[in-house]
Z-matrix of the N, CA and C atoms (Angstrom, degrees):
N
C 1 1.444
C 2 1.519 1 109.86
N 3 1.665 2 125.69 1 157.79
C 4 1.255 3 125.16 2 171.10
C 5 1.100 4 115.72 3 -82.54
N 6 1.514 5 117.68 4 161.16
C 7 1.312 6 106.64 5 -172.45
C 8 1.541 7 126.81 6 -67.23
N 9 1.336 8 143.79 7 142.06
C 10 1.492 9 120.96 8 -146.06
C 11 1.593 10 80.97 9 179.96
N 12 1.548 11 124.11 10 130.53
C 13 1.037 12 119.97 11 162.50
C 14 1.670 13 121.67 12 -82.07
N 15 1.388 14 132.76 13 -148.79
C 16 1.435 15 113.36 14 -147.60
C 17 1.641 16 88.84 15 -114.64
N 18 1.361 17 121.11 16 -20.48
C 19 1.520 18 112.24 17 -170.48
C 20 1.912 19 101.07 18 -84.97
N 21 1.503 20 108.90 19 -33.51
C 22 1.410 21 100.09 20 171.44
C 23 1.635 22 109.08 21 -59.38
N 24 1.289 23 114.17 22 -52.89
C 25 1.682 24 114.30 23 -173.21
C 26 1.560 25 117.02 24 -38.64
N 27 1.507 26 98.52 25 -44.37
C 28 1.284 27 109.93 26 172.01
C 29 1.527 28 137.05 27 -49.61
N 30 0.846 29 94.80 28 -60.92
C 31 1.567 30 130.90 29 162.53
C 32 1.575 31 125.65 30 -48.66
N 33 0.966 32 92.73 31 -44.67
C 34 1.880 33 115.35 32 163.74
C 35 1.430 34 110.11 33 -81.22
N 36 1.373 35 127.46 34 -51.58
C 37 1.401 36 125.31 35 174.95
C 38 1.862 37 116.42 36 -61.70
N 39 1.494 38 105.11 37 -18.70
C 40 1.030 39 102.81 38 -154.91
C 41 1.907 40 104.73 39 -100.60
N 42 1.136 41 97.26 40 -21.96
C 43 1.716 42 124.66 41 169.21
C 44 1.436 43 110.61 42 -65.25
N 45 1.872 44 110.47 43 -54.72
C 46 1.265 45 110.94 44 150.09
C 47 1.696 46 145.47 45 -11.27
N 48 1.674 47 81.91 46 -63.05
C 49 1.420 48 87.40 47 -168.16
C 50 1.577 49 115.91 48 -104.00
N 51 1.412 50 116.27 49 7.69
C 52 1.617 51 131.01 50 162.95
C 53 1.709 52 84.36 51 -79.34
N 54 0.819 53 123.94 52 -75.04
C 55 1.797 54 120.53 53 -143.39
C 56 1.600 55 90.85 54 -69.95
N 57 1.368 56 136.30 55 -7.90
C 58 1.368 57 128.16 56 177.04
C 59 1.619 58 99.90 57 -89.30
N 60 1.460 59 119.20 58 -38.09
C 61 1.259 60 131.15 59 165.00
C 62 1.734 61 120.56 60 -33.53
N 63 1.970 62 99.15 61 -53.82
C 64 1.178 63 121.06 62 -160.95
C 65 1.562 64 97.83 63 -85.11
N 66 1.695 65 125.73 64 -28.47
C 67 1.018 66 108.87 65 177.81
C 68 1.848 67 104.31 66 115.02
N 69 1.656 68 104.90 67 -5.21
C 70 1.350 69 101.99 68 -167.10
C 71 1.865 70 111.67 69 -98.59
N 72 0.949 71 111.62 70 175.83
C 73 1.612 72 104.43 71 -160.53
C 74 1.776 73 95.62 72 -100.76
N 75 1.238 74 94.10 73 136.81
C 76 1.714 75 122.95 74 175.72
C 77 2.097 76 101.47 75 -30.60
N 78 1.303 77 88.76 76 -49.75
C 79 1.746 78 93.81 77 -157.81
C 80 2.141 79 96.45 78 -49.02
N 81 1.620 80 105.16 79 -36.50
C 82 1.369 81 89.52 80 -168.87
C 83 1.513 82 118.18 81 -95.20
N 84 1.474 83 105.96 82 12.08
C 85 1.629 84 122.16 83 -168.13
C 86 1.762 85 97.64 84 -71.95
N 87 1.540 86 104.48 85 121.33
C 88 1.372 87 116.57 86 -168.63
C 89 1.634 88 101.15 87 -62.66
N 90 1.204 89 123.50 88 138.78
C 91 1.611 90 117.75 89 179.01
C 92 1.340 91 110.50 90 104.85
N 93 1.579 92 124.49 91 -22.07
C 94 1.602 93 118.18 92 -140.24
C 95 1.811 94 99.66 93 -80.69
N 96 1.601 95 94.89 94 -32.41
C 97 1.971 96 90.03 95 159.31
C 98 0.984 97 134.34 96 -33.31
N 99 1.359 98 108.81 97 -41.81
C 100 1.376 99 116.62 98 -157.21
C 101 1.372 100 112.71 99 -81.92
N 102 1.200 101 117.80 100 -3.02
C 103 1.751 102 120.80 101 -161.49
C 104 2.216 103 91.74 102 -137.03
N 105 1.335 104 94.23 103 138.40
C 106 1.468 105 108.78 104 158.32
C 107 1.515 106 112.27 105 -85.46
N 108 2.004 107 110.13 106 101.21
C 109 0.888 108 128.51 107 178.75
C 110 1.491 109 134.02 108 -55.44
N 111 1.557 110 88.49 109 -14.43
C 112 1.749 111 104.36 110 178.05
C 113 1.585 112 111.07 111 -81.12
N 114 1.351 113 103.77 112 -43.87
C 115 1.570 114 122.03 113 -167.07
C 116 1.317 115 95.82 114 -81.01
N 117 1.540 116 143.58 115 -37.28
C 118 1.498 117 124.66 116 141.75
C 119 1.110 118 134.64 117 -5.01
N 120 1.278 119 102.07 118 -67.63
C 121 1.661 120 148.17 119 -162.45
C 122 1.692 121 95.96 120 -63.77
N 123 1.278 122 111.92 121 -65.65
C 124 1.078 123 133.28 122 161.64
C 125 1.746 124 129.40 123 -15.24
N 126 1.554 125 79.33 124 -56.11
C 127 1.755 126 94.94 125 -179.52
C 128 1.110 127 127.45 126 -89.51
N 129 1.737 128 95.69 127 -12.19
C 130 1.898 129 102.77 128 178.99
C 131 1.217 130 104.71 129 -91.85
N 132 1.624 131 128.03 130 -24.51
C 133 0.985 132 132.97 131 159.17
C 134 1.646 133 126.22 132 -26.64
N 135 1.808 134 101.46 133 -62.30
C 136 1.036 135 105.70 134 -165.05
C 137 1.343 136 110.18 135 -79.23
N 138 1.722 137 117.94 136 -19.07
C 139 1.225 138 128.62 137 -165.74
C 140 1.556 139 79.02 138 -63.27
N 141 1.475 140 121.82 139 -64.05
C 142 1.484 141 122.44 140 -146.51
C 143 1.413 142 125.84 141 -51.74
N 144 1.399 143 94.47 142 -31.50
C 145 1.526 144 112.86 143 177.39
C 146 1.470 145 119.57 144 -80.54
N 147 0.912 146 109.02 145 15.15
C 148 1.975 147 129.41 146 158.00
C 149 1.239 148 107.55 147 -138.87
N 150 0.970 149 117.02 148 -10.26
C 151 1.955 150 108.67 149 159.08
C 152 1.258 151 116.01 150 -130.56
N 153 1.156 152 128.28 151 66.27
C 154 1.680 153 103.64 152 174.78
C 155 1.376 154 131.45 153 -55.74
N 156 1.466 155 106.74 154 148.96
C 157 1.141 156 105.31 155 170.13
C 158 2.058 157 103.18 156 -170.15
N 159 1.289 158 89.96 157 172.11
C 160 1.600 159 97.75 158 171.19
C 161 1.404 160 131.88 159 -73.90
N 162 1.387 161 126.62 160 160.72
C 163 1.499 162 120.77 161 175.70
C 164 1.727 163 102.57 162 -59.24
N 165 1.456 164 118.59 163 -57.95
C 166 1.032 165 128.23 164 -149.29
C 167 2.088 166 108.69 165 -69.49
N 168 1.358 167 106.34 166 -41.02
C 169 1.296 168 120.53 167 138.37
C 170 1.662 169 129.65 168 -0.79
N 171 1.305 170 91.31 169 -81.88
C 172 1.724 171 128.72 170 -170.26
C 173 2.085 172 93.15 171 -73.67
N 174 1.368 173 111.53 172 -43.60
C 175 1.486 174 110.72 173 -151.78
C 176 1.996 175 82.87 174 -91.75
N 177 1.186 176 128.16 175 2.43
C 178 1.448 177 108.34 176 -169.09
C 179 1.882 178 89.22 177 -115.28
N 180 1.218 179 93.22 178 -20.05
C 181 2.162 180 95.42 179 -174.18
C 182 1.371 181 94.45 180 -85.40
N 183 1.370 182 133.22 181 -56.22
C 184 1.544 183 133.08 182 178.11
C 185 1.169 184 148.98 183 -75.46
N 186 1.739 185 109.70 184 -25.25
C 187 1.417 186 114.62 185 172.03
C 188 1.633 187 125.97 186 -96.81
N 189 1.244 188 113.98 187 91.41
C 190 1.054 189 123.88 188 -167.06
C 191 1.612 190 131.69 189 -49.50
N 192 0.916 191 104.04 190 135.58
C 193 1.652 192 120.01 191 -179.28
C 194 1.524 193 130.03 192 -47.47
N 195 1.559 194 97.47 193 -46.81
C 196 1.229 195 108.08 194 -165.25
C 197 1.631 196 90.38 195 -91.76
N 198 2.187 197 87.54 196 -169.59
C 199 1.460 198 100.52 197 -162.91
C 200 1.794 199 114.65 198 -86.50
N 201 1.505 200 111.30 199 20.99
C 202 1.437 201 130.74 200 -160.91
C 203 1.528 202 115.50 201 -127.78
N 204 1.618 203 105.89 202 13.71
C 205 1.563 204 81.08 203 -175.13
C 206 1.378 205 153.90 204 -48.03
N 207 0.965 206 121.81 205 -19.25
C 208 1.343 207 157.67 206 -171.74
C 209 1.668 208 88.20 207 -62.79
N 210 1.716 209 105.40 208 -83.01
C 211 1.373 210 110.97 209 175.34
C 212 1.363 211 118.63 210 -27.10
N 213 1.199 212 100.44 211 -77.51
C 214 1.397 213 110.85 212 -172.67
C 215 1.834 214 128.95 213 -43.58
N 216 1.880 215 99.29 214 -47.14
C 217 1.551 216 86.69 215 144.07
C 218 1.403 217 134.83 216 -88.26
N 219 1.501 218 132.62 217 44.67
C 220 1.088 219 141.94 218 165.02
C 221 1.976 220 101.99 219 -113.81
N 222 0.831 221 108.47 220 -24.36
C 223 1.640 222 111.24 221 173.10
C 224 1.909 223 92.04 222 -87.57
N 225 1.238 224 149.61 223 -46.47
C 226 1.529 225 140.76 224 175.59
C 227 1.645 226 113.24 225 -62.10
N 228 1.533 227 106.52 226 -13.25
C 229 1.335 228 106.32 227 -170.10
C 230 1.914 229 100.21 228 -94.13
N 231 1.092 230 88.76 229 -56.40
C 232 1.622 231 100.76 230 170.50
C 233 1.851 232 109.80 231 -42.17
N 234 1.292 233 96.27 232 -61.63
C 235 1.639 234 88.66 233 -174.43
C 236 1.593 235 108.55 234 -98.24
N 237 1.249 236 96.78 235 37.23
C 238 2.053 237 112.92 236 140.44
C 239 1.198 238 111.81 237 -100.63
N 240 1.388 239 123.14 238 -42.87
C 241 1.620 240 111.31 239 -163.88
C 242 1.558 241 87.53 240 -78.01
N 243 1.696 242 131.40 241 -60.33
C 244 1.248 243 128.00 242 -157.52
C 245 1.748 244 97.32 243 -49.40
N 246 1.278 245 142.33 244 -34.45
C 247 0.914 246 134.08 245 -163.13
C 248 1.937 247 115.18 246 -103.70
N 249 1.273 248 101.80 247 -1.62
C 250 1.594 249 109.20 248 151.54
C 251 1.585 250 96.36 249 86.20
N 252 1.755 251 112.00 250 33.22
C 253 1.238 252 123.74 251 169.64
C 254 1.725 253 119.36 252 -89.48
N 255 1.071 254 107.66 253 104.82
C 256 1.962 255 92.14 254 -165.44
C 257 1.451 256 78.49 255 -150.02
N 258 1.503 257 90.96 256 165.69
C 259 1.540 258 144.70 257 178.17
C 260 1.160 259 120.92 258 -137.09
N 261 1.587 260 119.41 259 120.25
C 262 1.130 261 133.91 260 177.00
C 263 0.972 262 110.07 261 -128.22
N 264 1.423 263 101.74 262 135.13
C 265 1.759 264 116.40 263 -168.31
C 266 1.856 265 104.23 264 -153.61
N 267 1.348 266 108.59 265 118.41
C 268 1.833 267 117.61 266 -168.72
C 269 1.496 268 105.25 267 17.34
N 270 2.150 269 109.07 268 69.42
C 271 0.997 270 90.78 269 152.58
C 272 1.721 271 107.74 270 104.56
N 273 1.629 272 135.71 271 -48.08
C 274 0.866 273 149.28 272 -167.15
C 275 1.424 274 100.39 273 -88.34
N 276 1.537 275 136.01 274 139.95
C 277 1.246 276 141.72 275 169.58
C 278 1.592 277 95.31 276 -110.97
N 279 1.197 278 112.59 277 130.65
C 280 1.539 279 130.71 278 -175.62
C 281 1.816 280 108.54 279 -134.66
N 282 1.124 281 106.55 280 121.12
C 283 1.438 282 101.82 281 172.09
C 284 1.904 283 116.82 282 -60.49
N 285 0.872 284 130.66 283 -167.50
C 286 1.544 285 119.93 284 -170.51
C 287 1.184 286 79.28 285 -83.71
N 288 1.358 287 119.87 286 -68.74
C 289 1.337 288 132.17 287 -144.68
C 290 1.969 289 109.15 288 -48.31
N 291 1.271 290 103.49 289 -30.31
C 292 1.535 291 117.84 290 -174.98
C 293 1.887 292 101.91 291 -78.21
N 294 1.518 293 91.73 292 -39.79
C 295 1.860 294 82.05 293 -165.27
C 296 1.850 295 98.37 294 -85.95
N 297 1.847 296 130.87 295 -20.34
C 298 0.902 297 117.87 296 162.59
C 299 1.788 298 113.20 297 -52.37
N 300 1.565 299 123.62 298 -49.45
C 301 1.015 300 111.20 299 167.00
C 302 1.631 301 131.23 300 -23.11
N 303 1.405 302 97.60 301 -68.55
C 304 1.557 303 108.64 302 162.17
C 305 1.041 304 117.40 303 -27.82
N 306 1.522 305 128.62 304 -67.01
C 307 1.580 306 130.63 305 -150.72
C 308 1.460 307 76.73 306 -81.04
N 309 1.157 308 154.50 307 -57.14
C 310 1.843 309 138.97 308 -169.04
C 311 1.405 310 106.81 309 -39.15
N 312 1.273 311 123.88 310 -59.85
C 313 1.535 312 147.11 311 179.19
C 314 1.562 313 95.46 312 -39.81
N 315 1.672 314 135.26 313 -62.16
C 316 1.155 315 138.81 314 -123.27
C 317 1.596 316 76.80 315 -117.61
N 318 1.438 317 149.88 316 -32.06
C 319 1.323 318 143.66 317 158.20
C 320 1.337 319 117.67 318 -51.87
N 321 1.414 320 125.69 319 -19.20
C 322 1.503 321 128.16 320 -172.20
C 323 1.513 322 121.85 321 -87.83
């Protein structure tokens, strides 16, 4: 991944997975610069392959409803780490909630 701190990652993953929700294509998803889409890809991968699961799954538990998503997965991310929910993948600590993002990203 490029270098990118954790509220952009967020934010980008999370834009992601509304407009994958909505049906709209990655290239115009606001943020999607900012993140190496492969190395995403990458992480949902690995998430997936100790959790399987479906796109549709992942896009009905994570992409939020209301008019806050962003927020709202920044309050699931928070009470992953407080609750000793992580993902590690070469090195990277990812809350679940961040590396499920991933595997949504890497299903699309």
């Amino acid at each position: 991944m490029t270098m990118l701190n954790k509220r952009c990652l967020l934010q980008a993953l999370a834009g992601i997975a509304v407009a994958s929700a909505a049906g709209a294509a990655q290239a115009r998803t606001p943020g999607i610069a900012a993140i190496d889409a492969a190395g995403a890809s990458d992480i949902g991968r690995a998430w997936l392959a100790v959790h399987p699961g479906d796109a549709a799954t992942l896009r009905a538990d994570l992409v939020p409803t209301d008019d806050s998503p962003v927020g709202r997965l920044k309050a699931r991310v928070h009470e992953d780490y407080q609750e000793g929910r992580l993902f590690v993948h070469k090195g990277w600590f990812l809350s679940e909630t961040e590396a499920r993002l991933c595997a949504l990203i890497s299903l699309i």
